[in-house]
mmCIF file of the C-alpha atoms, coordinates in Angstrom:
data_MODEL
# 
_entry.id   MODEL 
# 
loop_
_atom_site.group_PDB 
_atom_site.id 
_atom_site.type_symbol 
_atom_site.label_atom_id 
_atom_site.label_alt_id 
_atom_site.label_comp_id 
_atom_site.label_asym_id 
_atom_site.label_entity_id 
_atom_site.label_seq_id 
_atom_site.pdbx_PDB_ins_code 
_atom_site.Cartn_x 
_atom_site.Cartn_y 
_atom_site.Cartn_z 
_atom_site.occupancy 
_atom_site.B_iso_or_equiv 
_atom_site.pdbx_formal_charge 
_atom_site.auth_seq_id 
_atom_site.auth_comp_id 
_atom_site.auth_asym_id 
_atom_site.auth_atom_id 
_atom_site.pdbx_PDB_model_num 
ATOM 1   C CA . UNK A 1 1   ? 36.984 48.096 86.550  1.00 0.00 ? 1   UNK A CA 1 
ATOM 2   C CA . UNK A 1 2   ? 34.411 47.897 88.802  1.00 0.00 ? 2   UNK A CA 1 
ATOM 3   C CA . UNK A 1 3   ? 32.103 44.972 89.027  1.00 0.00 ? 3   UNK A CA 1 
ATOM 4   C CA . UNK A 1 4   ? 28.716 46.467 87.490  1.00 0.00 ? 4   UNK A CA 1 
ATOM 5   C CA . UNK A 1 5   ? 30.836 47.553 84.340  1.00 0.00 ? 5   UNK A CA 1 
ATOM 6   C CA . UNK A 1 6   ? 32.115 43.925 84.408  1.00 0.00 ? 6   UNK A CA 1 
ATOM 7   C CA . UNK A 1 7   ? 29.203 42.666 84.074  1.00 0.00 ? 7   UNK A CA 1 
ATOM 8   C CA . UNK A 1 8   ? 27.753 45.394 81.421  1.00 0.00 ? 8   UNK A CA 1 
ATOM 9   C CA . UNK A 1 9   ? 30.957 43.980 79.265  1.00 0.00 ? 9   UNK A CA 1 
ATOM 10  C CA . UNK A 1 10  ? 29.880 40.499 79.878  1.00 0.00 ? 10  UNK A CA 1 
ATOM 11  C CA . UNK A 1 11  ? 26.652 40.992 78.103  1.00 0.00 ? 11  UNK A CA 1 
ATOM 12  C CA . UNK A 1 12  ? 27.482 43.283 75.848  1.00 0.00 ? 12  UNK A CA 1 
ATOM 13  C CA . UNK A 1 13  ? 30.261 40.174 74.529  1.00 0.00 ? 13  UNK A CA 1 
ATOM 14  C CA . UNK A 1 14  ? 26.910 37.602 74.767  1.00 0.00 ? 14  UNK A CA 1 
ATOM 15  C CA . UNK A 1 15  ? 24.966 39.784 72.719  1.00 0.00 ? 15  UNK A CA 1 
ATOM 16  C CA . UNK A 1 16  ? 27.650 39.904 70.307  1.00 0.00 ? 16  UNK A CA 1 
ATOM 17  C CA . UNK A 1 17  ? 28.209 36.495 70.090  1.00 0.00 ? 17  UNK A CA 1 
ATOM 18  C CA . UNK A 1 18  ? 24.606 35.445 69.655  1.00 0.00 ? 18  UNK A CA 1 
ATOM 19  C CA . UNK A 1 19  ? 24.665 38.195 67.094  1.00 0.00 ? 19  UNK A CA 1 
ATOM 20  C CA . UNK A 1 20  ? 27.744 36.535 65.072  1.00 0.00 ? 20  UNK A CA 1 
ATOM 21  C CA . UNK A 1 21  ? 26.345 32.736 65.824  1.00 0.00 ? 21  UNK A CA 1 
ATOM 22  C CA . UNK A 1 22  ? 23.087 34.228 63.811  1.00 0.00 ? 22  UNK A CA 1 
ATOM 23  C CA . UNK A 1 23  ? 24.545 34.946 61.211  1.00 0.00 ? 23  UNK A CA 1 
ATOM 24  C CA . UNK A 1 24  ? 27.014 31.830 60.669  1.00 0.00 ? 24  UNK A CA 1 
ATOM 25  C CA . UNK A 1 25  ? 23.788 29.722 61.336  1.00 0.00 ? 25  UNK A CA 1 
ATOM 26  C CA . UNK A 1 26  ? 21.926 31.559 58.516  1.00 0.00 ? 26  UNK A CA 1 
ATOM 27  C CA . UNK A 1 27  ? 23.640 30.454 55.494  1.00 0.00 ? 27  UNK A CA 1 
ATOM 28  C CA . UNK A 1 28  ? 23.875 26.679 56.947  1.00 0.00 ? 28  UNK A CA 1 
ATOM 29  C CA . UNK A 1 29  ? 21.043 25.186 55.305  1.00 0.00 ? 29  UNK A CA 1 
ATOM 30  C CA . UNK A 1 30  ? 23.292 25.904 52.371  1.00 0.00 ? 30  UNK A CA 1 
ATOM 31  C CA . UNK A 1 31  ? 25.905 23.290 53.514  1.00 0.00 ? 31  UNK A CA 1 
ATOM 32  C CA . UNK A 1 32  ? 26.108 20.527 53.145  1.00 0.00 ? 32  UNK A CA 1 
ATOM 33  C CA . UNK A 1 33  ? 25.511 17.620 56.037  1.00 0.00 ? 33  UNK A CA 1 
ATOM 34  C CA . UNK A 1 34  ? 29.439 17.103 57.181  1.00 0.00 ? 34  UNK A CA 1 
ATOM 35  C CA . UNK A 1 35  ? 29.867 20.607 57.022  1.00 0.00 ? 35  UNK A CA 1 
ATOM 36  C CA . UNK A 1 36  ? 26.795 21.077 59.318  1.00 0.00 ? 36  UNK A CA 1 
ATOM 37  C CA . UNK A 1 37  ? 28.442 18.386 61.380  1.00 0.00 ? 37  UNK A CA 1 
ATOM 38  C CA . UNK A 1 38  ? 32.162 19.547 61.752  1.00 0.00 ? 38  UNK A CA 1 
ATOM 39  C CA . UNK A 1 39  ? 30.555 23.690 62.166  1.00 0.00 ? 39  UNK A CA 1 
ATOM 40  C CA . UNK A 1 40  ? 28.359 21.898 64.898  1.00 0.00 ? 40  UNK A CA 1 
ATOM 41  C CA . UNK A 1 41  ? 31.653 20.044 66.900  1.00 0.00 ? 41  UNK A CA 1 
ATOM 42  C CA . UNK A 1 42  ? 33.354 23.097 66.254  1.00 0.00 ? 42  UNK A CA 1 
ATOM 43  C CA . UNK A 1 43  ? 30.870 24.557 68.372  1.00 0.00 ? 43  UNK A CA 1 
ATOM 44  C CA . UNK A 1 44  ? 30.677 22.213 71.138  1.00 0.00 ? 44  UNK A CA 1 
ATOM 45  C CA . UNK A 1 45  ? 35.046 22.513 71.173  1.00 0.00 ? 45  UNK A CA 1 
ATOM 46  C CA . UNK A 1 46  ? 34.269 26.128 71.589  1.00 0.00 ? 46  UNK A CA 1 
ATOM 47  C CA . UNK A 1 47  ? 31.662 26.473 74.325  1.00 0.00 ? 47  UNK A CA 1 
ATOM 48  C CA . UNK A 1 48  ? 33.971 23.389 76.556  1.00 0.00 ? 48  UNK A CA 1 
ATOM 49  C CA . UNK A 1 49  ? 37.388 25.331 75.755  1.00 0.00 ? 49  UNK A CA 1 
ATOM 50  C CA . UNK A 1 50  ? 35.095 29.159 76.977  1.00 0.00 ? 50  UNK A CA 1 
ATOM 51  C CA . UNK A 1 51  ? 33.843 26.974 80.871  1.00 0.00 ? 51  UNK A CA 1 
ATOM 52  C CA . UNK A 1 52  ? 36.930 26.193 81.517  1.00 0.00 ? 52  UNK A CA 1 
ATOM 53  C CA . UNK A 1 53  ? 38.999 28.372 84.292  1.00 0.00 ? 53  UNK A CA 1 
ATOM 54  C CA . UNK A 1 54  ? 42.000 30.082 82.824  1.00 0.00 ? 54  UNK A CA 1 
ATOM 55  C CA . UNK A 1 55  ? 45.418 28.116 84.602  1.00 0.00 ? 55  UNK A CA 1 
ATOM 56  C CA . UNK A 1 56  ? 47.861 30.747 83.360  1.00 0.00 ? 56  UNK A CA 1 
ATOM 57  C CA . UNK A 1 57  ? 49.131 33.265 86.065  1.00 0.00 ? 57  UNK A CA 1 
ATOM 58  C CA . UNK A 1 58  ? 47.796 36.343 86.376  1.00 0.00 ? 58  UNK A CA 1 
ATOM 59  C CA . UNK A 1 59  ? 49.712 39.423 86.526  1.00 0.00 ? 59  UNK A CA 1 
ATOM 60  C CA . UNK A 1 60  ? 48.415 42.313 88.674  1.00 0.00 ? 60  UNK A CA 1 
ATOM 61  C CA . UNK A 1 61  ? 49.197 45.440 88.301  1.00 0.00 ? 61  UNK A CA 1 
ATOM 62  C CA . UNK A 1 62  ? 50.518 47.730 91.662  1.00 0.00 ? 62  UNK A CA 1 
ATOM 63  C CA . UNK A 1 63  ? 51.141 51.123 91.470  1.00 0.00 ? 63  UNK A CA 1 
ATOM 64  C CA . UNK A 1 64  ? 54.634 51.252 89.087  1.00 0.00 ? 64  UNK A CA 1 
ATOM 65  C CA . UNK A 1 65  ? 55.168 47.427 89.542  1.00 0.00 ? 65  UNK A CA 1 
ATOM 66  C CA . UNK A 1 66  ? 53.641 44.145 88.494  1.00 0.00 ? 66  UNK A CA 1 
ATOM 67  C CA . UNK A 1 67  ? 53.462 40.909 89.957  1.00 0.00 ? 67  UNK A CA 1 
ATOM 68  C CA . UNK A 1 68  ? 52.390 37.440 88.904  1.00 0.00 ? 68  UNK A CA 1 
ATOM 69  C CA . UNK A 1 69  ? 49.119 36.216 91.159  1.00 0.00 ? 69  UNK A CA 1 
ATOM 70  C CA . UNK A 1 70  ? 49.878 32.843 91.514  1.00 0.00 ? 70  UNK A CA 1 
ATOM 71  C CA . UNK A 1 71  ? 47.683 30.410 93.461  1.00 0.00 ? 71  UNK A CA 1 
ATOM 72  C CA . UNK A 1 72  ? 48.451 30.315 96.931  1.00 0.00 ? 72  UNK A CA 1 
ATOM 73  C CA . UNK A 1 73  ? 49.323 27.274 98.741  1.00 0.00 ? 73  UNK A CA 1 
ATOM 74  C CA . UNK A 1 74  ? 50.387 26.029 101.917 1.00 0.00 ? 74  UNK A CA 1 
ATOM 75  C CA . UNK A 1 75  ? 54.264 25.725 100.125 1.00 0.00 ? 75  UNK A CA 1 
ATOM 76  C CA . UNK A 1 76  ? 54.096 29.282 98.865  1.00 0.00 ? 76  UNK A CA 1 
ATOM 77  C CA . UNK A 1 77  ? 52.560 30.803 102.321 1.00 0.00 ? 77  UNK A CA 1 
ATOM 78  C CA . UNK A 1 78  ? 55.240 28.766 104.299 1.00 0.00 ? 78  UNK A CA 1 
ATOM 79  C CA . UNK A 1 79  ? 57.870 30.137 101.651 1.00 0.00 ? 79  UNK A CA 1 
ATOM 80  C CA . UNK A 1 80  ? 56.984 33.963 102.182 1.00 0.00 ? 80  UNK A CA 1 
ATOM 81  C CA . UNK A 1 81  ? 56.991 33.686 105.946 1.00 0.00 ? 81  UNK A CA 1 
ATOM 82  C CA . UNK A 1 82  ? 60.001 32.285 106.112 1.00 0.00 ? 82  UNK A CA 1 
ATOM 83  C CA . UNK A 1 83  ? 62.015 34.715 105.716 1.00 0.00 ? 83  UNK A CA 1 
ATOM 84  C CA . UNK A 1 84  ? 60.480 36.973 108.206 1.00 0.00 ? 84  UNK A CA 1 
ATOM 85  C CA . UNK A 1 85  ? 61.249 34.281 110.676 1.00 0.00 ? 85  UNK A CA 1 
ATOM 86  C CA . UNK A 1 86  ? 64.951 34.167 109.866 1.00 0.00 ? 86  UNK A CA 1 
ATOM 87  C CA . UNK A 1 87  ? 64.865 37.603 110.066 1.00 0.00 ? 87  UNK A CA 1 
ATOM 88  C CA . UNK A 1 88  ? 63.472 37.692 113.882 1.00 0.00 ? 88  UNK A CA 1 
ATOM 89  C CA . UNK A 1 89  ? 65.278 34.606 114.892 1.00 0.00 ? 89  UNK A CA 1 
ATOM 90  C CA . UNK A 1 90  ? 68.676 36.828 113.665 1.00 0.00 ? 90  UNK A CA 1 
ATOM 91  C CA . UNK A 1 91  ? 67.505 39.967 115.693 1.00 0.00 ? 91  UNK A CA 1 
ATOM 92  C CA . UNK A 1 92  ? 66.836 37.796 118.649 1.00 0.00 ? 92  UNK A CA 1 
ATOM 93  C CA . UNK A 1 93  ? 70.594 36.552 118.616 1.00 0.00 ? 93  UNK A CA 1 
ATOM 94  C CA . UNK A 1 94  ? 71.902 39.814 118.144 1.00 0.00 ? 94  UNK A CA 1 
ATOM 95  C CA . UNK A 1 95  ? 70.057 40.835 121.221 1.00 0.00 ? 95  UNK A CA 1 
ATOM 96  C CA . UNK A 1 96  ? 71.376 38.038 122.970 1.00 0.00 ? 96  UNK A CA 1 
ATOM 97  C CA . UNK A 1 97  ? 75.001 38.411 121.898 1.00 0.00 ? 97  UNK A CA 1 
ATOM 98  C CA . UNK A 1 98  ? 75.416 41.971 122.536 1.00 0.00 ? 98  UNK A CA 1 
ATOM 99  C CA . UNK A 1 99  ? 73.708 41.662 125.880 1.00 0.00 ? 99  UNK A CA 1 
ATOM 100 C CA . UNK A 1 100 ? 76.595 39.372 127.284 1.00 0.00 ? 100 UNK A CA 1 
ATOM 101 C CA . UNK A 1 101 ? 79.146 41.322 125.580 1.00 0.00 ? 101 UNK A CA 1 
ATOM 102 C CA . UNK A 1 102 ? 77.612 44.209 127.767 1.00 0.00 ? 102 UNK A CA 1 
ATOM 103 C CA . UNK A 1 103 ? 77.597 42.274 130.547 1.00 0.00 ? 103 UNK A CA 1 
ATOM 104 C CA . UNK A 1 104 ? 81.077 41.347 130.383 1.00 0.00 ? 104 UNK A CA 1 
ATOM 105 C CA . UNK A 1 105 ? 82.333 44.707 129.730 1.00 0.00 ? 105 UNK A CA 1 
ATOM 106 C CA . UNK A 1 106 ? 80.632 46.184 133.131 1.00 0.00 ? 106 UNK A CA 1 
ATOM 107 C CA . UNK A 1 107 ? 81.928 42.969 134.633 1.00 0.00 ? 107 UNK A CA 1 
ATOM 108 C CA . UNK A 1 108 ? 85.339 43.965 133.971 1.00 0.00 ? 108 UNK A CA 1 
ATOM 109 C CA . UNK A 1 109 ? 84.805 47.517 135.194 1.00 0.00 ? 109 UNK A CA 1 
ATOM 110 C CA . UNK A 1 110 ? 83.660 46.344 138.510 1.00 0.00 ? 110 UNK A CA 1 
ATOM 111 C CA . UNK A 1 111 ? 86.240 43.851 138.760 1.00 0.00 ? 111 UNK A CA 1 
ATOM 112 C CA . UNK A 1 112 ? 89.058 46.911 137.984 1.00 0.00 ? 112 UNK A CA 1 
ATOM 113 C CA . UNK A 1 113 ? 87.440 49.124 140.338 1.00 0.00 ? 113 UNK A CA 1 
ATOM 114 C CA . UNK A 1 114 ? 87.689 46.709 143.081 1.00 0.00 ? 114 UNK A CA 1 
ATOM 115 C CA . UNK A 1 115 ? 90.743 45.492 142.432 1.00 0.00 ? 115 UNK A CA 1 
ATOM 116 C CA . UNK A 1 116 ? 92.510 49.115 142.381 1.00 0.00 ? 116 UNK A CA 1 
ATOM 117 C CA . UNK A 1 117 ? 94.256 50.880 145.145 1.00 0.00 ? 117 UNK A CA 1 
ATOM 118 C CA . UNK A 1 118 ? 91.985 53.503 145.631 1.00 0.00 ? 118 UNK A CA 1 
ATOM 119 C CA . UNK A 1 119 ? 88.894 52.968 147.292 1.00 0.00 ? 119 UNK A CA 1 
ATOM 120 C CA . UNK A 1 120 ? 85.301 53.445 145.050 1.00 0.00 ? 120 UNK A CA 1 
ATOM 121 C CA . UNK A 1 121 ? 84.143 56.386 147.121 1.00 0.00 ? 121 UNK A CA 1 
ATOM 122 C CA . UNK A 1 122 ? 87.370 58.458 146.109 1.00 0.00 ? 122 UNK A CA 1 
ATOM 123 C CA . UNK A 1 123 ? 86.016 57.963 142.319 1.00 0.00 ? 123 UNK A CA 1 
ATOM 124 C CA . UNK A 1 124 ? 82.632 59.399 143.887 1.00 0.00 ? 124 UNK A CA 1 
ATOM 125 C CA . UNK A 1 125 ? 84.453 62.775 145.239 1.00 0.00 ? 125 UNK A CA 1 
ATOM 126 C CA . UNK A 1 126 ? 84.284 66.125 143.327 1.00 0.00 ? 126 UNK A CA 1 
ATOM 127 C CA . UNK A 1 127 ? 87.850 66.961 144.018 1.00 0.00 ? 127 UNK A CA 1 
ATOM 128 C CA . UNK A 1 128 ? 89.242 63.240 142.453 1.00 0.00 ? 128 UNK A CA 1 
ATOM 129 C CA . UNK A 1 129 ? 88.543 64.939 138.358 1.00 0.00 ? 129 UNK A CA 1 
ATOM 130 C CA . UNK A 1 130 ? 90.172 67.790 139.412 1.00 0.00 ? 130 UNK A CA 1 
ATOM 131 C CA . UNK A 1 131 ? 93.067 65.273 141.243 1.00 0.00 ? 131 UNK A CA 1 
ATOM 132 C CA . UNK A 1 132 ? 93.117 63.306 137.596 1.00 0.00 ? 132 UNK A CA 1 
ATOM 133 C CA . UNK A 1 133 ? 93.171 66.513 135.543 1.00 0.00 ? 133 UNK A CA 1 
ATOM 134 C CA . UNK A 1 134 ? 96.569 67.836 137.565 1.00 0.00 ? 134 UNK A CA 1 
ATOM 135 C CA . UNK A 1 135 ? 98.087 64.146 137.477 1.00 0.00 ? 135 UNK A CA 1 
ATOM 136 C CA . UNK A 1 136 ? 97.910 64.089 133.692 1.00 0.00 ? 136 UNK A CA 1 
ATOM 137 C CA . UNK A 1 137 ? 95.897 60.425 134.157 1.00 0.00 ? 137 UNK A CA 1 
ATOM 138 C CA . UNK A 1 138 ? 92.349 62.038 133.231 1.00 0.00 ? 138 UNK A CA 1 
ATOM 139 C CA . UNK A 1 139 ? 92.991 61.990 129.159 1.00 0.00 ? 139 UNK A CA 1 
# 
């Protein structure tokens, strides 16, 4: 609804009212005085219960969902960001722990291939697969 045909609604409800609030008022000189009085506080209940803000939730249609609008605070804004902190703070470690596990793994690789009897050029030369392959060691 877009605002212009919120507002053509709006009047269109005024000018009913004033319409029905005619019509009540016409056959009131009929009544007697604490009739007038108690349609007249009536009235006034009315008009201060219609200025006042709805506090109920709203809920808000999206697409195939709905969710309830509720008024945003400082509590509910820390509460939905929350979460997506956790989430980086997790990624972070993850990052962290897998790059000293990778670390250590390439650690003990260079410590093997220094620590072996053959030399790390021979793993360099063409003819060392071929020397694995014959050996049996290569699979």
């Amino acid at each position: 609804m877009t605002n212009t045909d919120s507002l053509l609604a709006h009047r269109q409800a005024d000018q009913f009212g004033r319409a029905v609030a005619m019509r009540l008022s016409s056959g009131s000189e009929e009544l007697t005085y604490e009739a007038r009085e108690r349609l007249r506080a009536a009235r006034v209940r009315a008009l201060e219960a219609r200025k006042k803000p709805a506090a109920a939730p709203v809920v808000v249609g999206r697409g195939a969902s709905a969710t309830l609008a509720l008024e945003r605070n400082w509590l509910n804004r820390i509460g939905s960001v929350l979460p997506l902190l956790v989430l980086a703070g997790g990624l972070v470690l993850i990052h962290t722990i897998q790059t000293d596990r990778r670390a250590s793994e390439l650690a003990e690789v260079d410590t093997a291939l220094l620590t072996d009897d053959l030399p790390p050029a021979a793993y360099a030369d063409p003819g060392f697969v071929q020397f694995l392959k014959q050996s049996g060691r290569g699979e």
